[in-house]
C-alpha positions as CSV (number, residue, x, y, z in Angstrom):
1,X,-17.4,177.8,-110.9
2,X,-14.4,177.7,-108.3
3,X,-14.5,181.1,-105.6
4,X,-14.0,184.2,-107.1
5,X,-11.8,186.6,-105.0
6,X,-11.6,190.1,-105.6
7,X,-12.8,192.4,-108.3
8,X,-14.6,191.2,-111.9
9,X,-14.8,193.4,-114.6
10,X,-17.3,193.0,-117.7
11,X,-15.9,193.3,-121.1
12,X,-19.0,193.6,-123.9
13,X,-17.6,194.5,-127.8
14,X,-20.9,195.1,-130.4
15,X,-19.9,194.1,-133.9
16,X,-21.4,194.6,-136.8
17,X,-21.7,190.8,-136.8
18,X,-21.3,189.2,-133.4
19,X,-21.8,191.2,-129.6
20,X,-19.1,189.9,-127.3
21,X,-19.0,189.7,-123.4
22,X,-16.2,188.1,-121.2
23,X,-16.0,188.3,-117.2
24,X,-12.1,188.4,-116.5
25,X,-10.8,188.1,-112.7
26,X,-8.0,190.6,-111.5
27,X,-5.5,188.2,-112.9
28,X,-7.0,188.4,-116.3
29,X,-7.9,185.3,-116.8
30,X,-11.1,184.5,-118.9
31,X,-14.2,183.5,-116.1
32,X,-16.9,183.2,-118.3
33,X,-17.5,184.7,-122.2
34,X,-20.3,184.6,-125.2
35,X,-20.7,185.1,-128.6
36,X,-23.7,185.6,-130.2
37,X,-25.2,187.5,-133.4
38,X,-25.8,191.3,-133.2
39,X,-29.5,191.8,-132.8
40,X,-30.9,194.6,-134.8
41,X,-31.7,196.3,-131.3
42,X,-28.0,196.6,-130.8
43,X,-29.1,197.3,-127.1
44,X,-31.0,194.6,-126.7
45,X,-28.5,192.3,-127.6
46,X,-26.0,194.2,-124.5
47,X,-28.7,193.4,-122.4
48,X,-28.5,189.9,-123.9
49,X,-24.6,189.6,-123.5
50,X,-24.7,190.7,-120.1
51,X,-27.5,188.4,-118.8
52,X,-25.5,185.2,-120.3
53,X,-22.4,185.8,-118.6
54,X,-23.9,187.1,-115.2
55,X,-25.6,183.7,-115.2
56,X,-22.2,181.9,-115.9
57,X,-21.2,183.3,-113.2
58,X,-23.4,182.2,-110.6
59,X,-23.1,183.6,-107.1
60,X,-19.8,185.0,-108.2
61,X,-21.3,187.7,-110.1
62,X,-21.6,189.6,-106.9
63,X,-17.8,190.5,-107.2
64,X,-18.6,192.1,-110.3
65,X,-17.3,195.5,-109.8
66,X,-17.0,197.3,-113.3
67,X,-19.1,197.4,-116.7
68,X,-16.5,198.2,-120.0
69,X,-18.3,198.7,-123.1
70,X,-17.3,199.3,-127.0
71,X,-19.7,200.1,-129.3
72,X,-20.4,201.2,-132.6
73,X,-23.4,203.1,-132.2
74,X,-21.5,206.4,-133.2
75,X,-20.2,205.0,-136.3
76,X,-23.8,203.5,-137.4
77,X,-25.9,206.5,-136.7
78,X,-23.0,208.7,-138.5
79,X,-23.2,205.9,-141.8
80,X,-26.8,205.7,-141.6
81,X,-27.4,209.3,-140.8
82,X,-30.0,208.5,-138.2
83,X,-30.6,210.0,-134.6
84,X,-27.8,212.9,-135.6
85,X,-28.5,216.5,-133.7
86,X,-28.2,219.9,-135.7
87,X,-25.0,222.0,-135.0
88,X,-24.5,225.2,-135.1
89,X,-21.0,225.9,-135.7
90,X,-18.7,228.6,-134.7
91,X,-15.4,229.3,-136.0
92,X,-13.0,231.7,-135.4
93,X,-10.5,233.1,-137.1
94,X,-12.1,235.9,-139.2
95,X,-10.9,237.3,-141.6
96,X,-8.2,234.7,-141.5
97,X,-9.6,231.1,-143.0
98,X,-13.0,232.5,-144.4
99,X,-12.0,230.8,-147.7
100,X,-13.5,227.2,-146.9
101,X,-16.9,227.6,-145.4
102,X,-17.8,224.8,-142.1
103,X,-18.5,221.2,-143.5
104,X,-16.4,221.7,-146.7
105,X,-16.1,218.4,-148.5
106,X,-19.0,216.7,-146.4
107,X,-21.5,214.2,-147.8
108,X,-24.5,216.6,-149.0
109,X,-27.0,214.4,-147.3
110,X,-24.6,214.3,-144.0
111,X,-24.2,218.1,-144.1
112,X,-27.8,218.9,-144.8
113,X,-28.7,216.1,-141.8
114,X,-26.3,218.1,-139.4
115,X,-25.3,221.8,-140.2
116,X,-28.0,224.5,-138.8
117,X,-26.2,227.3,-139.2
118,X,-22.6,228.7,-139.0
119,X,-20.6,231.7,-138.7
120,X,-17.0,233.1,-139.0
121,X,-16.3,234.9,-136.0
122,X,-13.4,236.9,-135.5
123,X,-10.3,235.3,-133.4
124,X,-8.0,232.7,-133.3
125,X,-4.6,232.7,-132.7
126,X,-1.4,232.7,-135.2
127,X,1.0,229.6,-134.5
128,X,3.2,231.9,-131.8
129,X,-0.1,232.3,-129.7
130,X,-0.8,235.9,-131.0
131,X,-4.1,237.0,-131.8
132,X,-5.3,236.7,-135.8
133,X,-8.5,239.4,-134.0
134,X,-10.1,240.3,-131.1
135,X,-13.0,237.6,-130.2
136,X,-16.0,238.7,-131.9
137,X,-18.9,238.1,-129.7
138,X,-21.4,240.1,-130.8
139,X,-21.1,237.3,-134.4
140,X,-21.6,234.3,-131.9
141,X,-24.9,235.9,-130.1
142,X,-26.4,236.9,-133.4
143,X,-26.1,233.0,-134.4
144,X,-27.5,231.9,-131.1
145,X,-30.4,234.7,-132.3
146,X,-31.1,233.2,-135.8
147,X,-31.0,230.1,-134.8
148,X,-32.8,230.3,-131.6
149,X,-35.1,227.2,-131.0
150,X,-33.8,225.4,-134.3
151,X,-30.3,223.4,-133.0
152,X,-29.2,221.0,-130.3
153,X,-25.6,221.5,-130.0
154,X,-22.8,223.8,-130.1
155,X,-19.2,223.5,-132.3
156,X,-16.6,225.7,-131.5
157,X,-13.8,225.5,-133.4
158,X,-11.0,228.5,-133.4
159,X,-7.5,228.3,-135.0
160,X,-4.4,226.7,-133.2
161,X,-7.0,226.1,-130.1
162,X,-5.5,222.8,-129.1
163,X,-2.7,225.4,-127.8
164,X,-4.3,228.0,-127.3
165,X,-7.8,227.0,-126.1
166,X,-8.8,230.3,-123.8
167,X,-11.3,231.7,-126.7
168,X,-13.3,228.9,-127.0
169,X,-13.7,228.5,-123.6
170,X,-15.1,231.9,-123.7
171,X,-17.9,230.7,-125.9
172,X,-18.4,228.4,-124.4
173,X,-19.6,230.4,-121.6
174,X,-20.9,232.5,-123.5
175,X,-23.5,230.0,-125.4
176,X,-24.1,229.1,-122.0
177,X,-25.2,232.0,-120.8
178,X,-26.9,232.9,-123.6
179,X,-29.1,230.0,-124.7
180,X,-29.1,228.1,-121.3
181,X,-27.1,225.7,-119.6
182,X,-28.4,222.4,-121.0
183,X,-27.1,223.5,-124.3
184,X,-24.1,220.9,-124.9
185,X,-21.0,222.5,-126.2
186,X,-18.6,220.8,-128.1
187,X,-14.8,222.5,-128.2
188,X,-12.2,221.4,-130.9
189,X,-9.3,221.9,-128.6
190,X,-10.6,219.1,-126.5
191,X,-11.0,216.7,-129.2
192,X,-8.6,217.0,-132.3
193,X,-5.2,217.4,-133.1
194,X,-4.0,220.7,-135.2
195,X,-5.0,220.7,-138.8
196,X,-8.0,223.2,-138.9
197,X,-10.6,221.7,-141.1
198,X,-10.1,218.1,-140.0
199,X,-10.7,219.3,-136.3
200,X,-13.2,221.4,-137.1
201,X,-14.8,218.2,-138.6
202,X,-14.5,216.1,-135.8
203,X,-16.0,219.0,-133.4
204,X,-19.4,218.8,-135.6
205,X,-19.8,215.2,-135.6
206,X,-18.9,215.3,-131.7
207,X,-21.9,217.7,-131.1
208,X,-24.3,215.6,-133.8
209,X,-23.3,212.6,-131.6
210,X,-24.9,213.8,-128.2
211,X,-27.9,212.2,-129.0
212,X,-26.9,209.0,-129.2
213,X,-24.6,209.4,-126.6
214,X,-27.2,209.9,-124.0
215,X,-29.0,206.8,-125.4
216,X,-26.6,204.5,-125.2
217,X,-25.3,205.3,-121.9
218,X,-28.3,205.7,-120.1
219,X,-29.2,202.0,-121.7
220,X,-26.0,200.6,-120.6
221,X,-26.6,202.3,-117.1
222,X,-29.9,200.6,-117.2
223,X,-28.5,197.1,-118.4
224,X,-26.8,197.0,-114.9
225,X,-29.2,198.6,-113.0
226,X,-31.5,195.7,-113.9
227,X,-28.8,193.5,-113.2
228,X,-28.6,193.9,-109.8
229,X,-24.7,195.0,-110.3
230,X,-23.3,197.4,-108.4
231,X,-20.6,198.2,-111.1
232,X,-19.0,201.2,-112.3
233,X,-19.6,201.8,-116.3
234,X,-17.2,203.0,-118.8
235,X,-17.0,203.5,-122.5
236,X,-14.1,202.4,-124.8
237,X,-12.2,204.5,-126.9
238,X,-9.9,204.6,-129.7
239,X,-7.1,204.8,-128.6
240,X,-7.3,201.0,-126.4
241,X,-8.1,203.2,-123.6
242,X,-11.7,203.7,-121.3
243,X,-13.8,206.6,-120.1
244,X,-16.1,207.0,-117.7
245,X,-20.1,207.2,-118.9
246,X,-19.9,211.1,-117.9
247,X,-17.0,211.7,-120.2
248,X,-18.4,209.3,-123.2
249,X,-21.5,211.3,-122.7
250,X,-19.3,214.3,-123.3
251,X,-17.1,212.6,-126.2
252,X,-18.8,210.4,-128.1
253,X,-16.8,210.6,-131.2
254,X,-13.9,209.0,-129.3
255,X,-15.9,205.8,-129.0
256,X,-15.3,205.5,-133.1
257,X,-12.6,203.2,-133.7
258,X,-12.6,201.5,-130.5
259,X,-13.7,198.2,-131.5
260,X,-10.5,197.5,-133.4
261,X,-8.8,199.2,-130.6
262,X,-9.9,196.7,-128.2
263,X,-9.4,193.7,-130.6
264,X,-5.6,194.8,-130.4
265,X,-5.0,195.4,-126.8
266,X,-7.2,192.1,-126.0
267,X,-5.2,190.2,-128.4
268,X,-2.1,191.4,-126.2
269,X,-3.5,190.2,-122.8
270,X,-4.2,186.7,-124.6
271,X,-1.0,186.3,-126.2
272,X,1.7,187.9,-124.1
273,X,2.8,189.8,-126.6
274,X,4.0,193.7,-126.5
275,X,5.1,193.8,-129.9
276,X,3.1,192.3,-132.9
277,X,0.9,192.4,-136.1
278,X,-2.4,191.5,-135.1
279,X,-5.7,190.0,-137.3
280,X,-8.9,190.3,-136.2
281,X,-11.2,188.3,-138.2
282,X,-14.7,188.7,-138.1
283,X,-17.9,187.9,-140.2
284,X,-17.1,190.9,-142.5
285,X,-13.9,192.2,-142.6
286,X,-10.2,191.7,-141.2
287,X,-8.7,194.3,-139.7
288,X,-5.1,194.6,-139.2
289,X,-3.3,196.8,-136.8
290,X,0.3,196.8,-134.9
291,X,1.1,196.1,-131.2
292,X,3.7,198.9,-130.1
293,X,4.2,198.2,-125.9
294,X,1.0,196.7,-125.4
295,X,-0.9,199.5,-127.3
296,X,-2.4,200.2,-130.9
297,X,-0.1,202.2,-132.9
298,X,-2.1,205.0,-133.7
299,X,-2.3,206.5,-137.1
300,X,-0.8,210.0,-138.5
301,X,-2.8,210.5,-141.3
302,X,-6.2,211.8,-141.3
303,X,-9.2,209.6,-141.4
304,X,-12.6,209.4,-143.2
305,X,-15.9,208.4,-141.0
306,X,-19.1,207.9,-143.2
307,X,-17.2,210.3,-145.6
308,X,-16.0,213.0,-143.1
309,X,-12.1,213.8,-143.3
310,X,-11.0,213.9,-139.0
311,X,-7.4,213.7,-137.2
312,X,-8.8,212.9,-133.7
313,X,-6.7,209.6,-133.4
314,X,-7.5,206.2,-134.3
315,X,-5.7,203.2,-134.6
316,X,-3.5,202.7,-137.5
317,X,-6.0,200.1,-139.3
318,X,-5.8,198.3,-142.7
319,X,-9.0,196.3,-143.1
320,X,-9.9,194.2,-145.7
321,X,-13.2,192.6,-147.0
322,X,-12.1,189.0,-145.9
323,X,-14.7,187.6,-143.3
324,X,-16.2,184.3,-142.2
325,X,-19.1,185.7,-144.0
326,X,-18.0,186.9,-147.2
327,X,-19.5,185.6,-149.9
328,X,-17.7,183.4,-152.9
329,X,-17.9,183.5,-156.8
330,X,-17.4,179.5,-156.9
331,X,-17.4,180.2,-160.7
332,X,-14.6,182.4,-160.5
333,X,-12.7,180.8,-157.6
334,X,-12.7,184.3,-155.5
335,X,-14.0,185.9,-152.6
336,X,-16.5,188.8,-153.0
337,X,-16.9,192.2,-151.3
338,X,-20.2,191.5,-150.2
339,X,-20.7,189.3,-146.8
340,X,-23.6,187.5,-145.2
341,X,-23.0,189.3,-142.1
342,X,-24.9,187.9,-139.0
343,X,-26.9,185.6,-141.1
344,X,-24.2,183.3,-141.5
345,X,-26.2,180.6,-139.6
346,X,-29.0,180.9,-141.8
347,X,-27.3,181.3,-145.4
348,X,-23.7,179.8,-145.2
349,X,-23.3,175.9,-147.2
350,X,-22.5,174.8,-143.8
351,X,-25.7,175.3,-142.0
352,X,-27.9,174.8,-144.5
353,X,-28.2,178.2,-146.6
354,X,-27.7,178.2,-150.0
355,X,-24.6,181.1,-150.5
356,X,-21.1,179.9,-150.6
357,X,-19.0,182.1,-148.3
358,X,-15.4,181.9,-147.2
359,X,-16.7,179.6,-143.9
360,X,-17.5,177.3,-146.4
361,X,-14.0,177.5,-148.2
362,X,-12.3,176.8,-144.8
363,X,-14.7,173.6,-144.0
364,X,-13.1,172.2,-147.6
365,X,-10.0,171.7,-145.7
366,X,-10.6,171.1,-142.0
367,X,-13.5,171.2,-139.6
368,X,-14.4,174.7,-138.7
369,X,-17.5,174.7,-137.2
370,X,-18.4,171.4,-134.8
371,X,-20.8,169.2,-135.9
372,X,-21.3,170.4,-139.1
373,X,-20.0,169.0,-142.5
374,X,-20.6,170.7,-146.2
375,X,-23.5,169.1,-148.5
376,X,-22.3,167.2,-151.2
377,X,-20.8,169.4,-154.1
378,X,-19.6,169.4,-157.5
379,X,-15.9,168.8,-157.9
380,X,-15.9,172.1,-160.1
381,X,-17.9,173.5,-157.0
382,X,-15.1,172.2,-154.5
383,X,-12.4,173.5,-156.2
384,X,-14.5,177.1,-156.2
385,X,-14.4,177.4,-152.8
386,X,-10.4,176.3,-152.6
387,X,-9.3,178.8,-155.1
388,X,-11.1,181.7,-153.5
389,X,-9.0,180.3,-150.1
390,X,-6.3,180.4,-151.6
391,X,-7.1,184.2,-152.8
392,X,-8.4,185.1,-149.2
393,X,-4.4,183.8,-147.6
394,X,-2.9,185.8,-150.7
395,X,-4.8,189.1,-149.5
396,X,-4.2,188.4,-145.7
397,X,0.0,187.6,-146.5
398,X,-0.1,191.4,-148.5
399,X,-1.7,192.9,-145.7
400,X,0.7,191.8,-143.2
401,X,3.3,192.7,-145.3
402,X,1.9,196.4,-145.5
403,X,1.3,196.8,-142.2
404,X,4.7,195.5,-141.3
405,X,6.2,198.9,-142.6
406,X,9.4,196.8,-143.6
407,X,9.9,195.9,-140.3
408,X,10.8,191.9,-140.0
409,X,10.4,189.3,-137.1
410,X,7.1,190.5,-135.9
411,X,5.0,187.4,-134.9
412,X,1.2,187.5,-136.3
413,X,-1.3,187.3,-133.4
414,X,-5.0,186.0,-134.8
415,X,-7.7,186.9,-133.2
416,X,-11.7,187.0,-133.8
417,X,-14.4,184.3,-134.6
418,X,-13.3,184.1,-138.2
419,X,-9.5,182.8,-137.4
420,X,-9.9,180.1,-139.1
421,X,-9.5,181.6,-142.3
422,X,-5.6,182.5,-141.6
423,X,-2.9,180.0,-142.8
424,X,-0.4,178.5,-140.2
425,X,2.3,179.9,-141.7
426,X,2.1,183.7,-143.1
427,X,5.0,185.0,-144.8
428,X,6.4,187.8,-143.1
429,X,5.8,187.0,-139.7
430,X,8.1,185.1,-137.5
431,X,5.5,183.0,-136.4
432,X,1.3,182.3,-136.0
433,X,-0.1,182.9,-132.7
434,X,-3.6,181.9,-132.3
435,X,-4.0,182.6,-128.3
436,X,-6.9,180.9,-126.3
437,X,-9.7,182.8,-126.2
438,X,-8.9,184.4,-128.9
439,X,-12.5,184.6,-130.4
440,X,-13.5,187.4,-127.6
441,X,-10.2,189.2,-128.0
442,X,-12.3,192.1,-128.6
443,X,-14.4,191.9,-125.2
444,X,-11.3,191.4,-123.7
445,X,-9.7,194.2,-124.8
446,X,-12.5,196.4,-123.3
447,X,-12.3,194.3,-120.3
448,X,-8.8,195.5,-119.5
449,X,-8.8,198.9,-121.1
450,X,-6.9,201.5,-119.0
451,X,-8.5,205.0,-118.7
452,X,-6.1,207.6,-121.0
453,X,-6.2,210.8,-122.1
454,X,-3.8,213.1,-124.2
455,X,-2.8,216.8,-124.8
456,X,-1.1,218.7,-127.7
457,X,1.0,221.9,-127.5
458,X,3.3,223.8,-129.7
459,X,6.3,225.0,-128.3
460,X,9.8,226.3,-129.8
461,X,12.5,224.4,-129.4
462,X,14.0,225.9,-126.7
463,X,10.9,225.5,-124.5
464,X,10.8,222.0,-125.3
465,X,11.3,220.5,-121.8
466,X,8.6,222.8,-120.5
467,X,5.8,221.9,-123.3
468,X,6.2,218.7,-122.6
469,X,5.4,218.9,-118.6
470,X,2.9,221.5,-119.5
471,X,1.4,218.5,-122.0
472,X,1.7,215.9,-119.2
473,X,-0.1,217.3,-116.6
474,X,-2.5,218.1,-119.0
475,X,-2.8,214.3,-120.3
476,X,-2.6,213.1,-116.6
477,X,-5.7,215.3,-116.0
478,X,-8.0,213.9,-119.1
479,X,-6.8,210.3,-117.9
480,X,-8.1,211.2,-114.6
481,X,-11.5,212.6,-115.7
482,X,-11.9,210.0,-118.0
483,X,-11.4,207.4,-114.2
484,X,-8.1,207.1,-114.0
485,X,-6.5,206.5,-110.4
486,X,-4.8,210.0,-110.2
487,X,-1.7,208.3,-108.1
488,X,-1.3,205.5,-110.7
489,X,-1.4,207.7,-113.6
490,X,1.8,207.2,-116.1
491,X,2.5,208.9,-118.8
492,X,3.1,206.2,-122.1
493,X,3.9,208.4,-125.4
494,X,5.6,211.0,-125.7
495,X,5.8,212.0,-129.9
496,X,7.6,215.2,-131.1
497,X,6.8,216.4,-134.5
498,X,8.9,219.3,-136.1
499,X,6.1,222.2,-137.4
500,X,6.7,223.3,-141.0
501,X,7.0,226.9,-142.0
502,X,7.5,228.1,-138.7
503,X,9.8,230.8,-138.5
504,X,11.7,229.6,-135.5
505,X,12.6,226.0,-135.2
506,X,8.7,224.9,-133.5
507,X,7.4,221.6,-132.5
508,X,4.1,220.2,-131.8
509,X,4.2,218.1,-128.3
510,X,2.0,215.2,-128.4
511,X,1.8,213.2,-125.0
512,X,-0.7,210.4,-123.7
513,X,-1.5,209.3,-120.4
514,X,-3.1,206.3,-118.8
515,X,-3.5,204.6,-115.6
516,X,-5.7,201.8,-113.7
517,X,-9.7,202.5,-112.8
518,X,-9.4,204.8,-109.5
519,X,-10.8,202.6,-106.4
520,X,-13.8,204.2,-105.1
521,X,-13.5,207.4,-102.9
522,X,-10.0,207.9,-103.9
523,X,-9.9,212.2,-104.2
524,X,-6.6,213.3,-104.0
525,X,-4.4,214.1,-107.1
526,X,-0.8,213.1,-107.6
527,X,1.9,214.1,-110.3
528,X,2.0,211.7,-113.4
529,X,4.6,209.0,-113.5
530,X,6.6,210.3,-117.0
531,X,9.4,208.7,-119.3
532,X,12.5,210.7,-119.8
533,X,12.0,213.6,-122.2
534,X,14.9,212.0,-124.2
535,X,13.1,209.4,-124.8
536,X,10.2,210.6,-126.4
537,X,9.8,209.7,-130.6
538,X,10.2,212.4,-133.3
539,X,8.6,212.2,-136.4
């Protein structure tokens, strides 16, 4: 290992197949990296990750000055409705929006897992910021009563909050005072977009998620602790960005997504490119997302986690059941839905096992994995495992196609273990770039992983210029809470979106901010760094 000079940080990505770490230097360039198989004990194979490429390292490891994980122990407990707190959930708006009861359209084992109690509360706000009622909170104290001794966290979800947050914040305070300080709170304003339900949604599942929350960071925490590292720790997020352990503690349900996140803004570092289709193919899936300026393009519709409708943002992400794992029909000549997951090097042809998978498929045409070769098989057998190739590079060229949005001369960037399984020549894409490194591209998206934030408000159009400082400062704040450097903050979307119905030409003012990890010590504040206001998209 040549001298190391200045600042490492840690990348680690858990999978659902493979746990990823890299060590990058301040250049970027890869120092040392692993892949192994996601243990069970998804924490023990962190610990794992981190002890193999701390002892790459060597003495160098002492310049290791930040820890960047993405995880998916928000999504599993969520899909396997495990270690989920009960909520009680406030919403106001009474009598306004007392039609559709909390947790409408939930999974009824999710909503039974979860929901404690609820209420409608009167208050809220119309779109123009005037009161729908006067905050009732006499409704929120009985709740608290009822429901004394029998929930963990708090949802507060009020309509048009995300402009207008000032009465959730008062019950916030409120539950506080009421039922104690180490009751966690979870707002709707701070976490979701407008769309009432949705937000509402997301809230919930942010308050179930505390749990786990504390688990995880405290065993990250602990993974460098016993390290000997005297490294910061942060959290991805969805949106390619990090947060501090504090605010992931706060916000767990922004750590969903942010494995596909990283995959894409990794895949940007390794390849150079700003503007691209990316593939990240794992053991299970490939999942598809698009490169806009060096960061995911995010998604406008609604999404579904473990069943549960949301529009807190994600990336804009078409997966498909195409994996180094999936299993084949050799009969039929097609891949499967099902995959062999992190037992590839147990069941897969290639190593021994007795199910064909798409691994297999690849090996009938070039070497895939070193050192190993098929078993002999059936010329019927052999031709299986070609045609359900041949169907996996169908289903990948589609995909690109859709993700493309019409839009030509987009190279394809291929990233992820299973890269193997994508043809040289995809039609649709200028061209195949398979960077170096490019089977971490995950871990090295969390590596690099700015700290961001982002703020909504509605405005009319006059007022335009002013929302969208008032949204900045507001961004540039998150970013800075979640450990950005507050003089190095920038502000890197501005999107306008015209509000239906209104009736005065209205607009809803999203903006994102993000900036470099804030050295140590640094205190004082400085004014974000923003595009022209001309600038900014309209959709």
């Amino acid at each position: 290992m040549n001298s190391v000079h200045g600042d490492l940080a840690v990348g680690i990505d858990v999978g659902g197949t493979n746990t990823d770490a890299v060590v990058l230097d301040p250049s970027g360039a890869v120092l040392a990296w692993t892949k192994s198989p996601t243990t069970r004990d998804v924490t023990g194979g962190i610990r794992s990750s981190l002890a193999a490429v701390l002892d790459e390292l060597g003495p160098a490891r002492a310049a290791v000055s930040r820890v960047m994980l993405g995880t998916t122990h928000a999504t599993n407990a969520i899909v396997r409705r495990r270690d989920l707190g009960r909520v009680a959930v406030v919403r106001l708006g009474a009598p306004a929006a007392t039609e559709y009861p909390p947790l409408t359209g939930w999974p009824a084992d999710l909503r039974d897992t979860i929901l404690a109690g609820a209420v409608h509360a009167g208050g809220g706000h119309l779109v123009d910021g005037y009161p729908i009622a006067e905050l009732d909170r006499d409704a929120v104290r009985r709740l608290l009563d009822r429901l004394a001794g029998r929930f963990d966290a708090v949802a507060v979800c009020g309509i048009f909050s995300p402009s207008f947050p000032e009465q959730e914040l008062e019950v916030q305070a409120l539950v506080q005072d009421h039922a104690g300080l180490d009751v966690p709170v979870s707002l709707s304003s701070e976490i979701g977009a407008l769309g009432l339900l949705e937000r509402e949604n997301a809230t919930v599942l942010n308050a179930a998620l505390y749990r786990v929350a504390r688990d995880i960071t405290t065993a990250l925490t602990t993974a460098v602790v016993e390290q000997g590292l005297e490294a910061a720790t942060f959290f991805a997020q969805n949106d390619g960005t990090f947060m501090a352990v504090e605010y992931a503690a706060r916000y767990p349900v922004l750590t969903i997504g942010s494995g596909p996140a990283n995959s894409i803004r990794g895949a940007a570092s390794l390849s150079g490119a700003g503007n691209a289709i990316v593939i990240d193919v794992g053991g299970t899936t490939s999942d598809l997302g698009v490169l806009v300026e060096r960061f995911p393009r995010e998604s406008t519709m609604p999404r579904e986690i473990g069943g549960v409708r949301t529009n807190f943002r994600m990336p804009d992400i078409l997966s498909l059941g195409i994996g180094g794992g999936t299993m084949v029909d050799m009969a039929a000549g097609v891949p499967l839905g099902d995959s062999v997951g992190y037992r590839i090097a147990e069941e897969a042809l290639l190593f021994g096992g007795s199910t064909p998978t798409l691994t297999d498929a690849a090996a009938t045409r070039s070497a895939v994995v070193t050192g190993r070769t098929l078993p002999a098989l059936g010329r019927s057998e052999r031709a299986g495992l070609a045609g359900a190739l041949t169907v996996a590079h169908q289903r990948i060229e589609s995909a690109v196609e859709r993700m493309s949005l019409g839009r030509t001369g987009l190279p394809l960037v291929v990233v992820g273990g299973g890269g193997f399984l994508v043809p040289d020549r995809v039609l649709g894409a200028s061209e195949v770039i398979r960077p170096e490194r490019g089977n971490v591209a995950n871990a090295v998206g969390a590596a690099i992983a700015l700290a961001g934030g982002r703020a909504d408000r509605l405005c009319e159009f006059p007022d335009r210029t002013a929302a969208i400082e008032e949204a900045s400062r507001a961004a540039a704040e998150k970013a800075i809470q979640a450990g950005a450097d507050p003089a190095r903050v920038t502000i890197v979307d501005v999107l306008e979106t015209p509000v239906s119905y209104a009736t005065r030409p209205t607009l809803k003012v999203s903006v994102k901010a993000a900036g470099p990890l804030a050295p140590t010590g640094r205190v004082p504040a400085a004014a974000p760094k923003s595009p022209s206001h001309e600038g900014s998209s309209m959709r």
